[in-house]
Biopython code that builds the backbone (N, CA, C, O; Angstrom):
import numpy as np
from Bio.PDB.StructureBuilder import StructureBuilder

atoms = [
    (1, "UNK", "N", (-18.390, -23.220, 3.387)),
    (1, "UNK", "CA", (-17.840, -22.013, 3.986)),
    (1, "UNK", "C", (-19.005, -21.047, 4.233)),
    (1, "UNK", "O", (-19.996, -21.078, 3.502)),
    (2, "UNK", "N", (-18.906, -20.268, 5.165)),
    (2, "UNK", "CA", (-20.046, -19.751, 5.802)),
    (2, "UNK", "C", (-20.043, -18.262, 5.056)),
    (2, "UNK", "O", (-19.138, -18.061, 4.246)),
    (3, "UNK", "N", (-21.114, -17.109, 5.322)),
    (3, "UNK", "CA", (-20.922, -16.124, 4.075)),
    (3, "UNK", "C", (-19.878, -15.163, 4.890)),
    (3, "UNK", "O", (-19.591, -14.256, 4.109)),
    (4, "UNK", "N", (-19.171, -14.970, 6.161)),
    (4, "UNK", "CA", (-18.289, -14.652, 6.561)),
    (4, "UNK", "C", (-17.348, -14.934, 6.091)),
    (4, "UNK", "O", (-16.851, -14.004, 5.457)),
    (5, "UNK", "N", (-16.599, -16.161, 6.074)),
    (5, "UNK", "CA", (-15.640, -16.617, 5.634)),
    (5, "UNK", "C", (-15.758, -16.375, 4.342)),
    (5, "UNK", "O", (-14.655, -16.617, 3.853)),
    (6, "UNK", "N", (-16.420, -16.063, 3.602)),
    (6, "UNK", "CA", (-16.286, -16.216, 2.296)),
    (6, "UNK", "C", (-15.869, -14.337, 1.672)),
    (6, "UNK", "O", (-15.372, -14.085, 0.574)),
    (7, "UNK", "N", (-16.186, -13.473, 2.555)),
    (7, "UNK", "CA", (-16.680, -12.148, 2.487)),
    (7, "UNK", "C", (-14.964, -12.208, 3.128)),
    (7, "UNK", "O", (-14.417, -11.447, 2.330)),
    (8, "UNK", "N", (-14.245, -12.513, 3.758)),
    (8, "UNK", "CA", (-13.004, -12.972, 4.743)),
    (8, "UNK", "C", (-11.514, -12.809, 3.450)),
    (8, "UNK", "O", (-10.569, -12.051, 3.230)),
    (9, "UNK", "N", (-11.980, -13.767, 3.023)),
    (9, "UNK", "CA", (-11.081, -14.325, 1.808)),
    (9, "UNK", "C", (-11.114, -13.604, 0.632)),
    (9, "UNK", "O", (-10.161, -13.427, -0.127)),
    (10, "UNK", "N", (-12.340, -13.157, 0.496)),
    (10, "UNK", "CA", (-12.299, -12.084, -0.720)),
    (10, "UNK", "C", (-11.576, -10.692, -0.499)),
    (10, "UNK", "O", (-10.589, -10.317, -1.131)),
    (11, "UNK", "N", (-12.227, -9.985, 0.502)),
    (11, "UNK", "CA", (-11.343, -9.052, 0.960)),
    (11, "UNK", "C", (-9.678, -9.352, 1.192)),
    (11, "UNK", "O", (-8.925, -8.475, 0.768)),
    (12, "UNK", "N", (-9.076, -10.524, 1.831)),
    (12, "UNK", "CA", (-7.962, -10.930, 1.930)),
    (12, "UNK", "C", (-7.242, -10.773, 0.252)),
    (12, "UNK", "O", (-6.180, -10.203, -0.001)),
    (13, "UNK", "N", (-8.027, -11.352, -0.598)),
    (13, "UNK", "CA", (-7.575, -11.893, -1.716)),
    (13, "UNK", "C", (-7.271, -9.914, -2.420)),
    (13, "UNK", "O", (-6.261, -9.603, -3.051)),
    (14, "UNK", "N", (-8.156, -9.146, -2.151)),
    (14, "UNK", "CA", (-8.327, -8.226, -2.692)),
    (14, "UNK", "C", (-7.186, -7.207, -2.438)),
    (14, "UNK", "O", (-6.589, -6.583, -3.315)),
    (15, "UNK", "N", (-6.998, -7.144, -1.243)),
    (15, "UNK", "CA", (-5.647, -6.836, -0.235)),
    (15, "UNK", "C", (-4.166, -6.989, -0.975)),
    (15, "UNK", "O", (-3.310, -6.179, -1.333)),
    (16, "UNK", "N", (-4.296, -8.462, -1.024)),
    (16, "UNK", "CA", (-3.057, -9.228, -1.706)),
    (16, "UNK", "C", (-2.639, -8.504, -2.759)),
    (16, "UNK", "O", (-1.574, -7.887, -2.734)),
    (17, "UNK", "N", (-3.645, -8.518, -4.031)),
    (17, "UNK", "CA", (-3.769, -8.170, -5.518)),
    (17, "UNK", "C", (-3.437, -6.324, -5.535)),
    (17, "UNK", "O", (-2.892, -5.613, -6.379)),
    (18, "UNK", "N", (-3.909, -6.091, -4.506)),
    (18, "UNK", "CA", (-3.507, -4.423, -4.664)),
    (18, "UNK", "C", (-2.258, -4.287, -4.114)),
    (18, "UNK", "O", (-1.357, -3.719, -4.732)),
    (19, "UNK", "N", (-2.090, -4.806, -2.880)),
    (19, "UNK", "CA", (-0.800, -4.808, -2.358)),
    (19, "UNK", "C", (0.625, -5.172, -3.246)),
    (19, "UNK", "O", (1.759, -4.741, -3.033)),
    (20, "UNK", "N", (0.265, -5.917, -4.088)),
    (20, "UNK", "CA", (0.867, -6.407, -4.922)),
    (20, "UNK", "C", (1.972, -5.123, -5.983)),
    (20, "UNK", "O", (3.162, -4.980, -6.266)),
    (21, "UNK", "N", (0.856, -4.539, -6.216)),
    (21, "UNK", "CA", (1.141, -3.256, -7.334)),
    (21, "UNK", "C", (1.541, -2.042, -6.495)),
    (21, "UNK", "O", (2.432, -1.324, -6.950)),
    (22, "UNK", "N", (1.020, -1.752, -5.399)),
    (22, "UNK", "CA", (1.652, -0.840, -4.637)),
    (22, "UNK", "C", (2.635, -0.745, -3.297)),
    (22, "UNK", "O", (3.047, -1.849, -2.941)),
    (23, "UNK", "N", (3.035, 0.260, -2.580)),
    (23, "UNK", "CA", (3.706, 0.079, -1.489)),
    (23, "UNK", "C", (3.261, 1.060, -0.666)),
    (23, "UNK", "O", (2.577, 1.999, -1.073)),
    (24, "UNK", "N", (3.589, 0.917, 0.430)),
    (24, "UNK", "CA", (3.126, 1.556, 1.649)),
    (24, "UNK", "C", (4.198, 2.817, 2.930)),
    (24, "UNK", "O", (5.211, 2.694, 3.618)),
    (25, "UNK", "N", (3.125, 3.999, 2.622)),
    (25, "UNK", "CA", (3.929, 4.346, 3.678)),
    (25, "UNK", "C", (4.251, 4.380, 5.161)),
    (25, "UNK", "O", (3.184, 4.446, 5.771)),
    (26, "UNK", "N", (5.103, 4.365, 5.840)),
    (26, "UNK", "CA", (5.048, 4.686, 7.081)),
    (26, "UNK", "C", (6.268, 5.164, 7.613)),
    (26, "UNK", "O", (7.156, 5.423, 6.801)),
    (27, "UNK", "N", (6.542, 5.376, 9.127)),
    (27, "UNK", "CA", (6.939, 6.120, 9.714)),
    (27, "UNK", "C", (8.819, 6.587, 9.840)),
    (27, "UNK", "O", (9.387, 7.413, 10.554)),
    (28, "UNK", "N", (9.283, 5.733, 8.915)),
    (28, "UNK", "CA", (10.645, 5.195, 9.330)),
    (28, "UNK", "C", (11.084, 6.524, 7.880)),
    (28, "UNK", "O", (12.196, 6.561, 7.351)),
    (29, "UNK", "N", (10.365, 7.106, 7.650)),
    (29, "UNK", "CA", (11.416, 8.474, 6.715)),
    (29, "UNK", "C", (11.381, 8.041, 5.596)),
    (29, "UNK", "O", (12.063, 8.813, 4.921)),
    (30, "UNK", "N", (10.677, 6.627, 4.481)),
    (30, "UNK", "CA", (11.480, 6.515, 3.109)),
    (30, "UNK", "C", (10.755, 7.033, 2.343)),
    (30, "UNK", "O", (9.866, 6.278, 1.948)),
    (31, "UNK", "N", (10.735, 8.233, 1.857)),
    (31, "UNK", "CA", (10.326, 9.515, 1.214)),
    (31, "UNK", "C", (8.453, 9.344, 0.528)),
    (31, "UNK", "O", (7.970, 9.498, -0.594)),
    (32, "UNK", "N", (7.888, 8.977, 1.829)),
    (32, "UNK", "CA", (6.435, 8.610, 1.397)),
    (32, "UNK", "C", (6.027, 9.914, 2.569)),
    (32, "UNK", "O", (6.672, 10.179, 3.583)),
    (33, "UNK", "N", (4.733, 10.628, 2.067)),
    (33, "UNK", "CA", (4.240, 11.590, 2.788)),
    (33, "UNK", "C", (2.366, 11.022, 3.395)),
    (33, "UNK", "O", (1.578, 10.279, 2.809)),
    (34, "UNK", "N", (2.193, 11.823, 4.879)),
    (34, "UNK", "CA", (1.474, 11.935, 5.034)),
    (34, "UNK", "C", (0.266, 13.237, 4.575)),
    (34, "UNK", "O", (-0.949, 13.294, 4.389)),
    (35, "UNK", "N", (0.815, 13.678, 4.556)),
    (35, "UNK", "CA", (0.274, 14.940, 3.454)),
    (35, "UNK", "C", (-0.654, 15.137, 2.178)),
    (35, "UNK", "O", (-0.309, 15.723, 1.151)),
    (36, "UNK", "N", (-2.029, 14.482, 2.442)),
    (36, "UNK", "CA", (-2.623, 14.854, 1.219)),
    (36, "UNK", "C", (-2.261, 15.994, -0.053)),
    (36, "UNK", "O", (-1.642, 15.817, -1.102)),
    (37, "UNK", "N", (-2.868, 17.135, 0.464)),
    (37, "UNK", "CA", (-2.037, 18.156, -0.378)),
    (37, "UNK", "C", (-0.644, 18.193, -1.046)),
    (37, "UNK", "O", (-0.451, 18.685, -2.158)),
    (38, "UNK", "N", (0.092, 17.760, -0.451)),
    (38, "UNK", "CA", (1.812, 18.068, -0.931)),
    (38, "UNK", "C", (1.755, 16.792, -2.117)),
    (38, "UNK", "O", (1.983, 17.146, -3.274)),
    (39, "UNK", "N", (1.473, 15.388, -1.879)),
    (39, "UNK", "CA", (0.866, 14.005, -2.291)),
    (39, "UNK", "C", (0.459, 14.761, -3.764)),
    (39, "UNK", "O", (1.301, 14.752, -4.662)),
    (40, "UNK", "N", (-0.691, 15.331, -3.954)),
    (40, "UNK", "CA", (-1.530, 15.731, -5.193)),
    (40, "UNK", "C", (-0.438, 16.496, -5.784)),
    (40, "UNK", "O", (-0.021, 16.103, -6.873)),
    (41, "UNK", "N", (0.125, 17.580, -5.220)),
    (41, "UNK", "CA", (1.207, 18.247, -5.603)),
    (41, "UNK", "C", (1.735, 17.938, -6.523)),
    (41, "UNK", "O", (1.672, 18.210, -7.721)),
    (42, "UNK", "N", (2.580, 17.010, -5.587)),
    (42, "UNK", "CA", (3.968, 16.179, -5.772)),
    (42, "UNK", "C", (3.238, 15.558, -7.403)),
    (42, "UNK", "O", (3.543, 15.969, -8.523)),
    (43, "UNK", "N", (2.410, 14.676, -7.125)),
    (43, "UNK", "CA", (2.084, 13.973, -8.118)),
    (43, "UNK", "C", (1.921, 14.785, -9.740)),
    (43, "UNK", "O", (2.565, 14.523, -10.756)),
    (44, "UNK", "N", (1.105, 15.574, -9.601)),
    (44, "UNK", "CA", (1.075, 16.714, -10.934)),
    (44, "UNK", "C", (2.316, 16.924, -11.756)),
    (44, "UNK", "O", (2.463, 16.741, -12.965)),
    (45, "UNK", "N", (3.696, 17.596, -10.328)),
    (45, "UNK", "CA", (4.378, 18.006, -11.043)),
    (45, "UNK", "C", (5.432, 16.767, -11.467)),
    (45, "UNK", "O", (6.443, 17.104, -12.084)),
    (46, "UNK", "N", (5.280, 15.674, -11.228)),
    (46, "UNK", "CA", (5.622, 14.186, -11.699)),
    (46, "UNK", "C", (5.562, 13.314, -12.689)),
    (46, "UNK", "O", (6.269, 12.444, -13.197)),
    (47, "UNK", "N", (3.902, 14.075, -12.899)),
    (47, "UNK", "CA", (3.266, 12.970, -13.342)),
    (47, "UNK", "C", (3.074, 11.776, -12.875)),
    (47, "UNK", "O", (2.938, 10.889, -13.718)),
    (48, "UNK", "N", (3.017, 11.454, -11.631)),
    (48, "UNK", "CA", (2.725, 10.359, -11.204)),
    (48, "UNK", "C", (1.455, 10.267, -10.453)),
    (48, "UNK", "O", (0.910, 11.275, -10.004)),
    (49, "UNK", "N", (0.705, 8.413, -10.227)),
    (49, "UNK", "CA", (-0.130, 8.607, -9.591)),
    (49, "UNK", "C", (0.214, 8.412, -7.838)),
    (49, "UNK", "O", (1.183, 7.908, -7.270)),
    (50, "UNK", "N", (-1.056, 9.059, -7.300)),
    (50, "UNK", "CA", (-1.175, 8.938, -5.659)),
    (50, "UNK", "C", (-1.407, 7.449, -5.107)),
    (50, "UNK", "O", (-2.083, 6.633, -5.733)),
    (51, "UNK", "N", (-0.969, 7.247, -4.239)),
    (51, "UNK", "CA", (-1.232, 5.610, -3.706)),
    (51, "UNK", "C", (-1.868, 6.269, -2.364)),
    (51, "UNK", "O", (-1.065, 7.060, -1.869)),
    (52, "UNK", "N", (-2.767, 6.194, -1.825)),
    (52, "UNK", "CA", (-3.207, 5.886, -0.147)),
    (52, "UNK", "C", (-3.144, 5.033, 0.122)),
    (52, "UNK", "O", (-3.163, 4.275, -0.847)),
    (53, "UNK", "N", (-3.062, 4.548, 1.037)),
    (53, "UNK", "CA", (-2.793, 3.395, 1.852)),
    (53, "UNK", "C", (-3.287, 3.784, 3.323)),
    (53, "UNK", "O", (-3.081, 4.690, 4.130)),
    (54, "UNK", "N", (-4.179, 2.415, 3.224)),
    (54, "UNK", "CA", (-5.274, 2.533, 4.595)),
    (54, "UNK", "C", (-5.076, 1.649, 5.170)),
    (54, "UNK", "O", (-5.808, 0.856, 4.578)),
    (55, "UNK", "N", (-4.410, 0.850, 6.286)),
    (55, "UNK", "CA", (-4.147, 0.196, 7.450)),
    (55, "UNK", "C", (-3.853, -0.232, 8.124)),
    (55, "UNK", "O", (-3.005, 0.571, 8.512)),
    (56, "UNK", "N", (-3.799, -1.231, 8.952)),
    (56, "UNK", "CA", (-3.946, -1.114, 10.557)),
    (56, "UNK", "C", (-2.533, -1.370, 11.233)),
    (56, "UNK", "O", (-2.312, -1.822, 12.357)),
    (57, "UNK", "N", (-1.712, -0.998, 10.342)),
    (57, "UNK", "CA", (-0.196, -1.211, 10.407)),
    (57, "UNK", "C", (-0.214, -2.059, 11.514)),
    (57, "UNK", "O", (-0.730, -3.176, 11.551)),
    (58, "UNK", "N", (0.698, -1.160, 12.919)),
    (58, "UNK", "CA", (0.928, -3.098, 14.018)),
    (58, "UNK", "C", (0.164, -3.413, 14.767)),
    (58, "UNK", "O", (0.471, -3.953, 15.830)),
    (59, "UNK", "N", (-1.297, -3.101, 14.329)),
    (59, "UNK", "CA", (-2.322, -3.861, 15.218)),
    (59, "UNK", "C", (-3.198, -5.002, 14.575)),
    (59, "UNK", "O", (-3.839, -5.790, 15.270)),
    (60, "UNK", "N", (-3.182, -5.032, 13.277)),
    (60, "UNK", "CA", (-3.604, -5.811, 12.016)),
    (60, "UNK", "C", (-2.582, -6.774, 11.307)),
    (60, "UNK", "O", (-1.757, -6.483, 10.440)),
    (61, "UNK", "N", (-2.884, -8.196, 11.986)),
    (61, "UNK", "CA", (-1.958, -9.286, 11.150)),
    (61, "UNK", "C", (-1.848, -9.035, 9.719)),
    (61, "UNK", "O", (-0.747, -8.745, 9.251)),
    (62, "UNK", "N", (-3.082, -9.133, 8.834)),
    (62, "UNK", "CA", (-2.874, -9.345, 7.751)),
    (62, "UNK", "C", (-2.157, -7.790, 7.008)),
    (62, "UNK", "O", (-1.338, -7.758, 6.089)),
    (63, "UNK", "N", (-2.574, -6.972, 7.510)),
    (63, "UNK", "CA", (-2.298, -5.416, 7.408)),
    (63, "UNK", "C", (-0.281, -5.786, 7.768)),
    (63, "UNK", "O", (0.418, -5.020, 7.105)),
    (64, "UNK", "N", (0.162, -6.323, 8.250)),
    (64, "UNK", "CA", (1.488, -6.664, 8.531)),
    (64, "UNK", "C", (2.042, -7.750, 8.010)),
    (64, "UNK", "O", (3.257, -7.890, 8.151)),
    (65, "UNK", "N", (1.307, -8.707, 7.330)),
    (65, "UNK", "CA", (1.384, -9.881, 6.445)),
    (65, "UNK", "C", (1.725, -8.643, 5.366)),
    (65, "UNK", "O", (2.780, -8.026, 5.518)),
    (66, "UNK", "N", (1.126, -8.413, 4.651)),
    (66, "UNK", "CA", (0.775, -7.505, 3.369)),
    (66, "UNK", "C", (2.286, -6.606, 3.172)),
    (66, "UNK", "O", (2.854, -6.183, 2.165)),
    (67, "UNK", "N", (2.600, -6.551, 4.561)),
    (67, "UNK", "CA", (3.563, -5.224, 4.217)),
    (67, "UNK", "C", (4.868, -6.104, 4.189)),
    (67, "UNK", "O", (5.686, -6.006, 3.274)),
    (68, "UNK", "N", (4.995, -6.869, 5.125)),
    (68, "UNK", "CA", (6.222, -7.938, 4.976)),
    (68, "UNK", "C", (6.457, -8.845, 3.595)),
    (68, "UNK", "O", (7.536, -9.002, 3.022)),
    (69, "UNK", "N", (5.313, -9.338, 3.256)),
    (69, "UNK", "CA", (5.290, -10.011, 2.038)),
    (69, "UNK", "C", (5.502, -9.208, 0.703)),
    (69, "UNK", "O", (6.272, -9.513, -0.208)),
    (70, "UNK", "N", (4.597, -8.033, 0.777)),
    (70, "UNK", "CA", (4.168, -7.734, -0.809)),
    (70, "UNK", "C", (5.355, -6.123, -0.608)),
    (70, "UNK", "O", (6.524, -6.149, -0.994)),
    (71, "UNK", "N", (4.867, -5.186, -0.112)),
    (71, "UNK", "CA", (5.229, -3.740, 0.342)),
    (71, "UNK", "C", (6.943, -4.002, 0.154)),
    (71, "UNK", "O", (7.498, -3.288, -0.682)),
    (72, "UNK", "N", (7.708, -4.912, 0.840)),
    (72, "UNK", "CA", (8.473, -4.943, 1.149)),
    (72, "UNK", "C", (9.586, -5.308, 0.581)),
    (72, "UNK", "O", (10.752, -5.211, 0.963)),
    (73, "UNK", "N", (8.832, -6.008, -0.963)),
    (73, "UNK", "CA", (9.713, -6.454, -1.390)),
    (73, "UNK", "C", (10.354, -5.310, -2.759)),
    (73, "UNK", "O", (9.918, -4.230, -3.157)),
    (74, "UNK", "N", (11.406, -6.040, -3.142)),
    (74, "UNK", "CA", (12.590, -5.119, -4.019)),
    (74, "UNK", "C", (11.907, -4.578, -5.255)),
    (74, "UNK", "O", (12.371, -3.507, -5.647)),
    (75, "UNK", "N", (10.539, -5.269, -6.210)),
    (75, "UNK", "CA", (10.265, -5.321, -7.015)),
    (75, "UNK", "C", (9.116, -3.965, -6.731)),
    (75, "UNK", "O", (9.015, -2.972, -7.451)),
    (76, "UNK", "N", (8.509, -4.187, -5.784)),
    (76, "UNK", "CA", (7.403, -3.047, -5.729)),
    (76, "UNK", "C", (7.825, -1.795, -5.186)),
    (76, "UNK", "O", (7.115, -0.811, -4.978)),
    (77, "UNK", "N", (8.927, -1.912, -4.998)),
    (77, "UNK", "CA", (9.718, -0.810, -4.218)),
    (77, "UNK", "C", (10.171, 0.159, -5.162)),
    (77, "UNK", "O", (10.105, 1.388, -5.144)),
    (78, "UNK", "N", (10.722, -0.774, -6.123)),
    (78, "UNK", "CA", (11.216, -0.204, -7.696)),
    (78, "UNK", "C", (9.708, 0.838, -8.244)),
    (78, "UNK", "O", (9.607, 2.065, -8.272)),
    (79, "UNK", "N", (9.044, 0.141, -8.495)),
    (79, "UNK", "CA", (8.234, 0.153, -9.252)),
    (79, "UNK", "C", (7.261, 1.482, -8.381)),
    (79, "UNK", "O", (7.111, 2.483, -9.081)),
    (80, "UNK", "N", (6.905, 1.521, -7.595)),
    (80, "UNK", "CA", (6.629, 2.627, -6.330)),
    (80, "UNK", "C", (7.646, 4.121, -6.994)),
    (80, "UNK", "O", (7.195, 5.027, -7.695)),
    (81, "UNK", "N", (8.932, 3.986, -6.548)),
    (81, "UNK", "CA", (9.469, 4.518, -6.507)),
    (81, "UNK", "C", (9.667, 5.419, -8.169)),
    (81, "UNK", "O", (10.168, 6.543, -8.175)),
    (82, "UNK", "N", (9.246, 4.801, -9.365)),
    (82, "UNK", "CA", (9.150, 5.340, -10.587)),
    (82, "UNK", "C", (7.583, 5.746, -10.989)),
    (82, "UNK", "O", (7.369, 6.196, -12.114)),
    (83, "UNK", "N", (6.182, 5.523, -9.762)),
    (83, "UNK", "CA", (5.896, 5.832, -11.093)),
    (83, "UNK", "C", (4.277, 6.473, -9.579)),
    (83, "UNK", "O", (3.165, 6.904, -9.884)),
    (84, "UNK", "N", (4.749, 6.298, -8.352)),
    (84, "UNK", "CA", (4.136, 6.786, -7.336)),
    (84, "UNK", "C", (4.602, 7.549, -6.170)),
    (84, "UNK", "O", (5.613, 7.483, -5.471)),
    (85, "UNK", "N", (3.427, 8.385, -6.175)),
    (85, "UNK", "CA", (3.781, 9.279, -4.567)),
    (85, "UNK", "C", (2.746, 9.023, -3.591)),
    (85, "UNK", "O", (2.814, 9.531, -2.471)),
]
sb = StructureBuilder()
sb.init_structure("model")
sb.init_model(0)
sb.init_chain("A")
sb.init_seg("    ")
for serial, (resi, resn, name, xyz) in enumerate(atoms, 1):
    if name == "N":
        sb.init_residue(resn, " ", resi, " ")
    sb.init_atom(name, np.array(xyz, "f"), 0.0, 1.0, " ", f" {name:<3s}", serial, name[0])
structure = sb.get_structure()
């Protein structure tokens, strides 16, 4: 495997493993903010931590792999929802 491919898969793999533990926001209203500030806010008076989430939503396969597979499902949604903003 060439050092591309290899630099490819790691990042992929890295993606996966975070994606895993967190969820993602976007545009469809389910109570995730674009809002840095309000985000830190929110979080303080929570106690919870901040998630960012950086990418390429529908122009990025794997960025849409990630969200269909991992984001999307019931378990991280839960888990999002108790203990992130």
């Amino acid at each position: 495997m060439n050092r591309i491919g290899r630099w490819t898969g790691y990042i992929a793999l890295v993606a996966v493993v975070f994606g895993a533990l967190m969820t993602t926001a976007n545009a469809q209203g389910d109570g995730w903010t674009q809002n840095y500030k309000a985000a830190l806010n929110l979080a303080r008076q929570q106690n919870k931590m901040v998630l960012m989430d950086f990418t390429g939503s529908d122009w990025c396969p794997w960025c849409m792999r990630l969200d269909r597979e991992i984001h999307s499902t019931s378990e991280v949604k839960q888990y999002a929802a108790k203990h992130l903003i």
